[in-house]
Structures are given as structure tokens and as C-alpha cells.
C-alpha positions as semicolon CSV with decimal commas, in nm:
position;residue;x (nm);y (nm);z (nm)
1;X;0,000;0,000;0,000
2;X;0,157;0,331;-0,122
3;X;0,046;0,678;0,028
4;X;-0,188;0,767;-0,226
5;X;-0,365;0,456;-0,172
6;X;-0,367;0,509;0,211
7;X;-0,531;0,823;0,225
8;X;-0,829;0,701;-0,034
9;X;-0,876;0,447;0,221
10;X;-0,852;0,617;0,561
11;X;-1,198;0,839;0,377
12;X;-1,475;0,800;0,625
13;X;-1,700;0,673;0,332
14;X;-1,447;0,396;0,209
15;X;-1,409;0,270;0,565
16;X;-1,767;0,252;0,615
17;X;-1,791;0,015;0,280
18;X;-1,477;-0,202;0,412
19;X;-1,676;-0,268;0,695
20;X;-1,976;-0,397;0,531
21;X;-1,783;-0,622;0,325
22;X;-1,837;-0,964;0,417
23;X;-1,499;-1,128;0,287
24;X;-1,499;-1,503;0,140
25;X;-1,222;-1,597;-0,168
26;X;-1,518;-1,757;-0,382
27;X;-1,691;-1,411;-0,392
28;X;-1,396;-1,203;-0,437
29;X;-1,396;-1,157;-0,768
30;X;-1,796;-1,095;-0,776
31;X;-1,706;-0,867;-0,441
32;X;-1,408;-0,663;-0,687
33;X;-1,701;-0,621;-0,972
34;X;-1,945;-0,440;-0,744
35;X;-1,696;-0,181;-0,606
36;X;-1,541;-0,129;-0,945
37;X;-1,914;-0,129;-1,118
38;X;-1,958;0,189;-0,779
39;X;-1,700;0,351;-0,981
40;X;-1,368;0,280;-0,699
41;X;-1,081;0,246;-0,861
42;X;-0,881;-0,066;-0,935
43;X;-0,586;0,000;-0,660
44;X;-0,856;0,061;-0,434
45;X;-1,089;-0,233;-0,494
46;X;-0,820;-0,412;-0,419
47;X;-0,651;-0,263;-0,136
48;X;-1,010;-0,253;0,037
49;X;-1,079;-0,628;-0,048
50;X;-0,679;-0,688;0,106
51;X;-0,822;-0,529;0,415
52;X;-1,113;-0,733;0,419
53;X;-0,921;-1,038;0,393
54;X;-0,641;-0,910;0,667
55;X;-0,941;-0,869;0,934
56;X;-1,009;-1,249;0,897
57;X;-0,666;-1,366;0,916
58;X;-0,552;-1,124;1,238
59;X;-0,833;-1,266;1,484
60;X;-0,622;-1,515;1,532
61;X;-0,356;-1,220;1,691
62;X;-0,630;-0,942;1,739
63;X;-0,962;-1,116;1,852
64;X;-1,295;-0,906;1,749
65;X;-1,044;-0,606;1,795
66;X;-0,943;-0,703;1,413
67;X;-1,268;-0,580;1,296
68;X;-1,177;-0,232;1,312
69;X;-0,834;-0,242;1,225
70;X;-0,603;-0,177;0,900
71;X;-0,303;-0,356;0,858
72;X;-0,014;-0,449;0,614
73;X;0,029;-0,779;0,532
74;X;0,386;-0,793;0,652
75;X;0,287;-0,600;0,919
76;X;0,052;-0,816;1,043
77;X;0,322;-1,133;1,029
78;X;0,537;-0,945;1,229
79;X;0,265;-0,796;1,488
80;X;0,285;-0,915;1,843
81;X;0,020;-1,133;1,933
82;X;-0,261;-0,958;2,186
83;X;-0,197;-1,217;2,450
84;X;0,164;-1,167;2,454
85;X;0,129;-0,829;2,437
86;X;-0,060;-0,811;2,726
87;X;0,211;-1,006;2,885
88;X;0,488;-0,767;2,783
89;X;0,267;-0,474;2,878
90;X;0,220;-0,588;3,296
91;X;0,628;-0,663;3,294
92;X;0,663;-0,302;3,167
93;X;0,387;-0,114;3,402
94;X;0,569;-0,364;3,694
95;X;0,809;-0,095;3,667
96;X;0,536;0,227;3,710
97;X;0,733;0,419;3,474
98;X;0,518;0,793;3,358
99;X;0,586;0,712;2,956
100;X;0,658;0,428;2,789
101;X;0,848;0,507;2,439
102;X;0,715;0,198;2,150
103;X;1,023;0,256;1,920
104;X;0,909;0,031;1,633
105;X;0,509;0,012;1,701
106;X;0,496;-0,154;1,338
107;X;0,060;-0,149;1,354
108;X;0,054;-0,095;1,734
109;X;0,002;-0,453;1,909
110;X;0,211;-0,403;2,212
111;X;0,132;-0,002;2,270
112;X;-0,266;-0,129;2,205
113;X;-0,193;-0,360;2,516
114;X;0,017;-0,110;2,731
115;X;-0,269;0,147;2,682
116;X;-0,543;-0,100;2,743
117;X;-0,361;-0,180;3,068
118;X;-0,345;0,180;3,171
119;X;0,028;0,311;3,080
120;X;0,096;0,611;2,859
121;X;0,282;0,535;2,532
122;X;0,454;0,747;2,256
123;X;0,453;0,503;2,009
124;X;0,710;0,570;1,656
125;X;0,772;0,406;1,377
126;X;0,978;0,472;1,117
127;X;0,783;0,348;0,802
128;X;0,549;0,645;0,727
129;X;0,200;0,373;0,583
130;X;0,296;0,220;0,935
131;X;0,276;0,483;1,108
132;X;-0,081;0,622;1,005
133;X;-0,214;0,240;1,031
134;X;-0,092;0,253;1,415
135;X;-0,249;0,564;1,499
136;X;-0,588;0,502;1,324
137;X;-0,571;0,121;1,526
138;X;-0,485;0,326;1,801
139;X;-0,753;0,597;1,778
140;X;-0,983;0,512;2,071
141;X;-0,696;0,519;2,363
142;X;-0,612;0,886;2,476
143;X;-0,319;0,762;2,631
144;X;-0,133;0,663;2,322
145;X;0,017;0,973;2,095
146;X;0,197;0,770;1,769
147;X;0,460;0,967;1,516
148;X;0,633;0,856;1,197
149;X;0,990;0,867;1,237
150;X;1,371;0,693;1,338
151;X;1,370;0,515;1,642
152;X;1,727;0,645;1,686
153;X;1,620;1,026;1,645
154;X;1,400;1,012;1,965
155;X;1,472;1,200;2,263
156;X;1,513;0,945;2,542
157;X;1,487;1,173;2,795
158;X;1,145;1,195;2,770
159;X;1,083;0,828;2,821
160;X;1,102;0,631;3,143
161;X;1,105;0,267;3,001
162;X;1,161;0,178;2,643
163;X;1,054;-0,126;2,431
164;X;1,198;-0,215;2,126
165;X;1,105;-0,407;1,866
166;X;1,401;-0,353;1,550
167;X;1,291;-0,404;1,192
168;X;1,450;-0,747;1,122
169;X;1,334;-0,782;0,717
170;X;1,464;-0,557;0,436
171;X;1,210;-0,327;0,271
172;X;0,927;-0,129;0,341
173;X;0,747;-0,361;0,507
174;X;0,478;-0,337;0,263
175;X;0,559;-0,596;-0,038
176;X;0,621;-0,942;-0,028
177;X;0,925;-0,924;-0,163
178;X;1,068;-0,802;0,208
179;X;1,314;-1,078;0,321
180;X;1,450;-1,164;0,693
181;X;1,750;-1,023;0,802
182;X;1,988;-1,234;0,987
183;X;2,272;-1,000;1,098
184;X;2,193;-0,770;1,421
185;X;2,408;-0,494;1,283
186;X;2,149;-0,469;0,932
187;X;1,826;-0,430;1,211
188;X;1,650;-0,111;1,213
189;X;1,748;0,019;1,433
190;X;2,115;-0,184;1,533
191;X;2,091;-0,438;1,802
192;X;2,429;-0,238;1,954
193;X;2,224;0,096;1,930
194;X;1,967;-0,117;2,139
195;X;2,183;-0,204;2,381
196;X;2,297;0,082;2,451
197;X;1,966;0,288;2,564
198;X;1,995;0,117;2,851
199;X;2,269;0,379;3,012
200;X;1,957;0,671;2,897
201;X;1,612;0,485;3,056
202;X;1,543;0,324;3,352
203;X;1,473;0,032;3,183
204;X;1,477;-0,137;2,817
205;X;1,301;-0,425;2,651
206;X;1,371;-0,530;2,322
207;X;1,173;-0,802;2,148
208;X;1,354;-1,015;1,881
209;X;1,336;-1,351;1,695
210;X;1,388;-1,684;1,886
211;X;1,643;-1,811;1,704
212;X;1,899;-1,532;1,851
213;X;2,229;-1,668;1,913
214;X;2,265;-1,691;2,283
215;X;2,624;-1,509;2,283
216;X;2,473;-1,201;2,215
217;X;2,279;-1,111;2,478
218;X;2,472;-0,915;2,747
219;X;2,577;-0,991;3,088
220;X;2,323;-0,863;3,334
221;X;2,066;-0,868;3,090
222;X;1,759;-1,118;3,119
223;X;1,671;-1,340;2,804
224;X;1,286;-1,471;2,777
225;X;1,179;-1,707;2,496
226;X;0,832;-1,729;2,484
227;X;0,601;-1,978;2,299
228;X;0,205;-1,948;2,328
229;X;-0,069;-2,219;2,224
230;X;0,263;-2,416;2,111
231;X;0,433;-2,155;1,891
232;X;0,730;-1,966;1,964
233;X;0,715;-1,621;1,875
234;X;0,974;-1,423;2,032
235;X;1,262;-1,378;2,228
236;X;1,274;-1,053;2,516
237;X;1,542;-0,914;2,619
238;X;1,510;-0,706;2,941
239;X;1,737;-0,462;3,145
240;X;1,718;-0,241;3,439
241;X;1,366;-0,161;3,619
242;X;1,164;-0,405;3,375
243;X;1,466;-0,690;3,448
244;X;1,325;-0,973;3,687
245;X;1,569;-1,221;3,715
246;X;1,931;-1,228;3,484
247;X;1,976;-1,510;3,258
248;X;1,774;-1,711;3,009
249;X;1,429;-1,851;3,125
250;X;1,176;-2,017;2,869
251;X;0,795;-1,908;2,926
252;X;0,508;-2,102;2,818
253;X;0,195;-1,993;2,756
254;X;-0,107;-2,219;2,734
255;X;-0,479;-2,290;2,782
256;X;-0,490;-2,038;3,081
257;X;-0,178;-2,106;3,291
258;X;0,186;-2,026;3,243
259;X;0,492;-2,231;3,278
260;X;0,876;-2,039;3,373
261;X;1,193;-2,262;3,342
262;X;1,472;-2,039;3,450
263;X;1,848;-2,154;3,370
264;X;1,900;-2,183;3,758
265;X;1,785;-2,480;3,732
266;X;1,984;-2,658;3,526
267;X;2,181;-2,959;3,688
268;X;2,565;-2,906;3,746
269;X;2,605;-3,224;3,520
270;X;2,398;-3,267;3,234
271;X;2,513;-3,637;3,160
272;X;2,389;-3,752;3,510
273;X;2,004;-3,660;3,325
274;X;2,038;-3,943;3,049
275;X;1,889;-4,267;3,128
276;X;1,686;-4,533;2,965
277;X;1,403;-4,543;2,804
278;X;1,075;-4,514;2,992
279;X;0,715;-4,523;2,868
280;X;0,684;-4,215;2,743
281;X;0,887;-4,005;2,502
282;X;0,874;-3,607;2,583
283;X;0,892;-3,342;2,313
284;X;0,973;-3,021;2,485
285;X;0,835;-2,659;2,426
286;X;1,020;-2,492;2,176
287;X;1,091;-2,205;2,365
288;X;1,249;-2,434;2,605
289;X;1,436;-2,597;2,347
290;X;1,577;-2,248;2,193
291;X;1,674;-2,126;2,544
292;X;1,889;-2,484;2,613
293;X;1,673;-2,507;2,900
294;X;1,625;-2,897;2,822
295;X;1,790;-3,021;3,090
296;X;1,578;-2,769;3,352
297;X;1,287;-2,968;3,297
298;X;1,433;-3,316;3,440
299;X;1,388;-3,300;3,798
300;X;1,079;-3,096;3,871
301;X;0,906;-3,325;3,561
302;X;1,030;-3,672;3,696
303;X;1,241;-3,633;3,346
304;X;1,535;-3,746;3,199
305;X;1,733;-3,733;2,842
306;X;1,745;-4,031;2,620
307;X;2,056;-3,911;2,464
308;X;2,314;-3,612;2,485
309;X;2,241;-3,275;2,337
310;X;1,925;-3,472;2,176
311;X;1,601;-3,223;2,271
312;X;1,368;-3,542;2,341
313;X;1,290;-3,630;2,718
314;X;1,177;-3,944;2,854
315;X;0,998;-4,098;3,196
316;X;0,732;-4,315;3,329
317;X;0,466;-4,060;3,449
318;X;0,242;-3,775;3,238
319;X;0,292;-3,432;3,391
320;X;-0,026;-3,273;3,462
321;X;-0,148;-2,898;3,545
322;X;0,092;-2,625;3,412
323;X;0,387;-2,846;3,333
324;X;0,182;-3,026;3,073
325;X;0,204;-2,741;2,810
326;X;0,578;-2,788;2,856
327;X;0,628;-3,105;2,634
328;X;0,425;-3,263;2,377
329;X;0,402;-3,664;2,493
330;X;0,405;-3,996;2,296
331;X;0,351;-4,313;2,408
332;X;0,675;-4,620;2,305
333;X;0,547;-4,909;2,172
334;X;0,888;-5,037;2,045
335;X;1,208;-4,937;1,925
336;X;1,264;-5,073;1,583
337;X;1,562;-5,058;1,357
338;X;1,648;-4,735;1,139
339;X;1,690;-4,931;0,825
340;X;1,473;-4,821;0,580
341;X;1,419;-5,197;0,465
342;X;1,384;-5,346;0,824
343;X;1,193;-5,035;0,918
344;X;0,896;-5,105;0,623
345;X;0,911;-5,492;0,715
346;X;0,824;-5,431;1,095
347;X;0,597;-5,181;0,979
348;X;0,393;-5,348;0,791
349;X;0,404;-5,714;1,014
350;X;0,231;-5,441;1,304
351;X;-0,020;-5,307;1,056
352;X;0,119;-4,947;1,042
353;X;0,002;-4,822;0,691
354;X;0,011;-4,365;0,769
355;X;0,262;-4,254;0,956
356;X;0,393;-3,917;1,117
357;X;0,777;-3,880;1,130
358;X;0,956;-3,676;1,345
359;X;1,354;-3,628;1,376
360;X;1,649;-3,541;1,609
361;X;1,990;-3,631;1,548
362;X;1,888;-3,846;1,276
363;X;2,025;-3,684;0,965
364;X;1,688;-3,778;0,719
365;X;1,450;-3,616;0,491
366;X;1,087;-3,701;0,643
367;X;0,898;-3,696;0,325
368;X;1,188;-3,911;0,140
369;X;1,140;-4,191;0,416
370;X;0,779;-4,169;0,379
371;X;0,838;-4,255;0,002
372;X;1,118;-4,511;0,062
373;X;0,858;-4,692;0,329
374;X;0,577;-4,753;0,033
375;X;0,360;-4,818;0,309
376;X;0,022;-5,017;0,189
377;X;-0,280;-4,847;0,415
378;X;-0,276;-4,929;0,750
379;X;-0,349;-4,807;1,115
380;X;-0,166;-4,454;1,224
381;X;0,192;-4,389;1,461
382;X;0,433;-4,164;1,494
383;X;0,785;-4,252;1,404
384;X;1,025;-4,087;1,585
385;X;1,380;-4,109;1,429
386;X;1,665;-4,065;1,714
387;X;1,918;-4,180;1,908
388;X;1,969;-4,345;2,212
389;X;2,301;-4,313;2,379
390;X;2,505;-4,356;2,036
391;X;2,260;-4,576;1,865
392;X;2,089;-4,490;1,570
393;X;1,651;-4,604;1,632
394;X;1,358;-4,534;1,538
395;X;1,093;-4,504;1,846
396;X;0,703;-4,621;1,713
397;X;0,486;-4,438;1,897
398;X;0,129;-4,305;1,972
399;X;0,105;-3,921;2,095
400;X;-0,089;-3,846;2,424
401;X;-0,321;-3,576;2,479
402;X;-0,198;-3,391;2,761
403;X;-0,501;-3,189;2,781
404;X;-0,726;-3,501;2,910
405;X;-0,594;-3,622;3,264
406;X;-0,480;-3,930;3,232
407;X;-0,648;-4,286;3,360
408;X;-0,578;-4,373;3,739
């Protein structure tokens, strides 16, 4: 969306027709005939019928709060989701700073949250379209003032707590052509600049992707990957007055409750953790994995690993409450050979026809050893293809649903 296109849109009369529209794909093109046949132009029709669409796809981050919303549709893949927000908005207002500074709003998820909680936000964005989506999805909170410009061209002074969240894709931000960016240095702005507000504010928050390498987050600063329903969608840095606890801790959040491993509790020795196999194989949280928080999980679980540096877990006993959105679980049948050929004869002798296959230290394509197997139909497992100790296996199993207690 240019910003000729923007300001058609933002027209009191063409947001009253986008939210009429009643978006399906099957009537899109009869829904792109009407508005053109009303005399709307083509870049219009369709930037209105985009909108449509967006709405659908961001209740999934934005609840009913997505009806009256614009967005972008990188925007939108890169917005915070409303429940994390909300979480990143209480750890900020912990701190009772007078005005939070949302460097990097993008469409304003985390200063909609802040505001909504009670805090005062100046919200900025570099990206001009961004910035006018922000404020007009900001419109109804009078605590929120948002301006277009350079995160590094604010006046800190003015701010009591900061939170950050650094273009990390090259572009606009409004084409698909944008593409990640992997070095810290190419963000917008730098991850050094970043760290270095923290000697201007009382305290700093900076949200990033999860697969930051651990050696860059400074001493003294606290590290929080955080997954939600399952996914993992961020990493948070945190210094000074919005800092709990230094370190890395994984957070999981889940059908109403919330799980914290902190690396505190990682055991001295992580080779005293591996033991045999046990009923159940564990899949941990992928937050937990990406913090190499693993290991954390073995004694308050009842855990241990079935092989070193391998992100599988296994025991005797389900966990329940809480600590079962920490690990998906799958019931062992057997442990059958890796061979492809051995593999598709034991297979088929136990009447396993569809199967699900899963991987860690196993170097395999899944979809090439679902071809090699030329399974005939059959019942349904999971193959899990790993190691135990040194040895190469492959662990048939069913998964467990956590979510029903399990029989006494």
C-alpha cells in the first residue's frame, strides 16, 4: 500500500464500505465487480478487499479487535500477538514508569496492550503507511500519541522505560518481496544501538526472533523465549527496572496457565540426566528448546534425556497442570531398527500403513522416508527417528493428549 492509496482508504466513506464487506475468496472476484461497477478504482478495490481479507486472518492475533483495524500484510506477520502483548505490557507497568516510548510500534500490538492496561505510550515508527495504520488502530486510547519517524532520532529523555522491537526484514514492510535479516548490525534500528539505551532509561526491553544466538545477549541482561498455544514467537530481552531475574528462562503460555523454566535450574552435570528409556517419550516446548533449558525440565518433571544434546525427554509418568504445556508426549510401543528396509518390514508385520515422522539427530528427509517406506494403508503412529546413547533407532509411537488427565 503506497500513500496515495492510504489516504483514499482512511476516507470516512471507504471505511464505512470495508466494513460492510463480508470477505470469502469464492466471492472475491464478484465482491471486486461491485466496487469497481460503484466507480472505486482498481488499486482501491483491491486494497479494500486486502483489508477485508487481513481482518479475517488477524483474529487469530487481534480477537474481534481485528474488525476495526487496517493492517499491512507484513505487518501483520510481524505484529505481536494480543496475548503476549498483554504479557509484555504488565512486565513493563511492573516498573510504574510515567511514559513508555514503543520505538518500532509496526501497527501498534504491544502499545494497544500497554494502553489498554493503563500506561501512557509514545509510540514511533519509522515506516510512514505504518505509522498512520498505528495511529488510526490506536484511535480510541487517549493515552497513546503515535509519530512517523527513526527510532534512533528520539529524545530518550522523555521516556522512562523503552521497548523495542528492531525491523529485522529488508524493505518497506509493505511488499512481499521483504526478506528476513539475519545479521543484528542490518536491524533497524542496530541491536548495539539497542543495547545501549539502557545507560539513557530506567529500563529497556527489546523483542527479537527466537532463534537469537545466545552469545549475544549481554551480561546482566535477562533473556525470555516465549512460545504461546505451542508456537514460539519471540525472544525478550530485558534490562534495568523491567529486568526480573538475569539469565535465560523459557515461558510457556497455554490454555490459561503459564509455565517459567529459569536456567537456575539446570543440573551441574547434564550427563547424570540421560537414562533409559521409559514409557513415554517427551517433546519439549520450543521455547524451552531455543533457550537450552532442556535439561531444567528433568527433575521438577520426573524427566530425563534419552541421549546427549538430543532435545527429546523421557519418563514413566504424564505431567499434569501447568507443566503439561511444557512437552508434547508420545507413548513407546517399540524401538525398531532405522533401516529403511527393516523399518517397512516391521511396519507393515504391526499393521502401520500412515505414519507421522519426526527427527532429532537423525540426519533424514521425512517426506523421502515416507516414500522409501511404500507403506500399503494401515493403522496410524508416529515414528520418531533418534538416538539413544550412540545408537541410531527409530521409536514407534502413539502421541498423548496432555489436555485429558490421564487414567488412574
Amino acid at each position: 500500500m503506497d500513500e496515495a492509496t492510504l489516504a483514499q482508504l482512511l476516507d470516512p466513506t471507504v471505511l464505512t464500505l470495508l466494513d460492510g464487506i463480508e470477505y470469502s475468496p469464492s466471492q472475491e472476484l464478484a465482491l471486486a465487480t461491485r466496487l469497481r461497477k460503484d466507480g472505486m478504482s482498481p488499486e482501491l478495490a483491491r486494497e479494500l478487499l486486502a483489508q477485508a481479507q487481513l481482518r479475517q486472518e488477524a483474529e487469530a492475533k487481534f480477537g474481534p479487535f481485528a474488525e476495526r483495524m487496517l493492517f499491512t500484510r507484513d505487518g501483520l506477520a510481524q505484529a505481536t500477538r494480543l496475548s503476549v502483548a498483554a504479557h509484555h505490557a504488565r512486565r513493563l507497568l511492573a516498573a510504574e514508569p510515567g511514559t513508555i516510548g514503543d520505538l518500532g510500534c509496526g501497527l501498534g500490538g504491544d502499545s494497544m496492550a500497554i494502553a489498554g492496561l493503563g500506561g501512557t505510550v509514545r509510540a514511533v515508527d519509522a515506516d510512514p503507511v505504518t505509522a498512520a495504520l498505528a495511529a488510526y488502530n490506536l484511535r480510541s486510547l487517549d493515552t497513546v500519541t503515535v509519530e512517523q519517524g527513526l527510532a534512533e532520532e528520539q529524545d530518550l529523555s522523555a521516556l522512562d522505560v523503552l521497548w523495542l522491537d528492531p525491523a529485522r526484514r529488508t524493505g518497506d514492510g509493505r511488499t512481499s518481496a521483504a526478506r528476513r535479516l539475519t545479521d543484528p548490525e542490518s536491524f533497524s534500528p542496530t541491536l548495539t544501538w539497542a543495547f545501549s539505551t539502557a545507560a539513557h532509561v530506567e529500563g529497556v526491553g527489546i523483542k527479537l526472533g527466537p532463534a537469537l544466538d545466545h552469545a549475544l545477549i549481554p551480561d546482566g541482561w535477562e533473556a525470555q523465549w516465549v512460545s504461546e498455544s505451542g508456537d514460539v514467537v519471540e525472544v525478550a530481552l530485558f534490562h534495568g527496572s523491567v529486568r526480573q531475574r538475569p539469565g535465560r528462562n523459557a515461558l510457556v503460555l497455554g490454555a490459561g496457565s503459564a509455565l517459567q523454566i529459569h536456567e537456575s535450574q539446570l543440573p551441574e552435570d547434564d550427563e547424570e540426566r540421560i537414562g533409559e528409556l521409559g514409557t513415554y517419550l517427551f517433546e519439549p516446548d520450543g521455547a524451552i528448546v531455543r533457550s537450552g533449558l532442556v535439561t531444567a525440565l528433568c527433575e521438577p518433571l520426573g524427566m530425563r534425556r534419552v541421549s546427549e544434546k538430543i532435545a527429546y525427554l523421557t519418563g514413566d509418568t504424564l505431567p499434569t497442570g501447568s507443566a503439561a504445556n511444557a512437552v508434547r508426549a508420545y507413548e513407546i510401543a517399540e524401538v525398531l531398527p532405522a533401516g529403511i528396509k527393516q523399518l517397512r518390514r516391521a511396519l507393515v508385520e504391526r499393521g502401520i500403513g500412515r505414519v507421522v515422522i519426526k527427527k532429532r539427530g537423525a540426519d533424514i528427509v521425512p517426506d523421502q522416508v515416507r516414500r522409501q517406506l511404500k507403506l500399503p494403508d494401515g493403522e496410524a503412529a508416529t515414528l520418531v527417528f533418534t538416538r539413544l546413547g550412540e545408537d541410531h533407532v527409530v521409536l514407534l509411537t502413539q502421541p498423548v493428549d496432555l489436555s485429558v488427565p490421564a487414567e488412574v
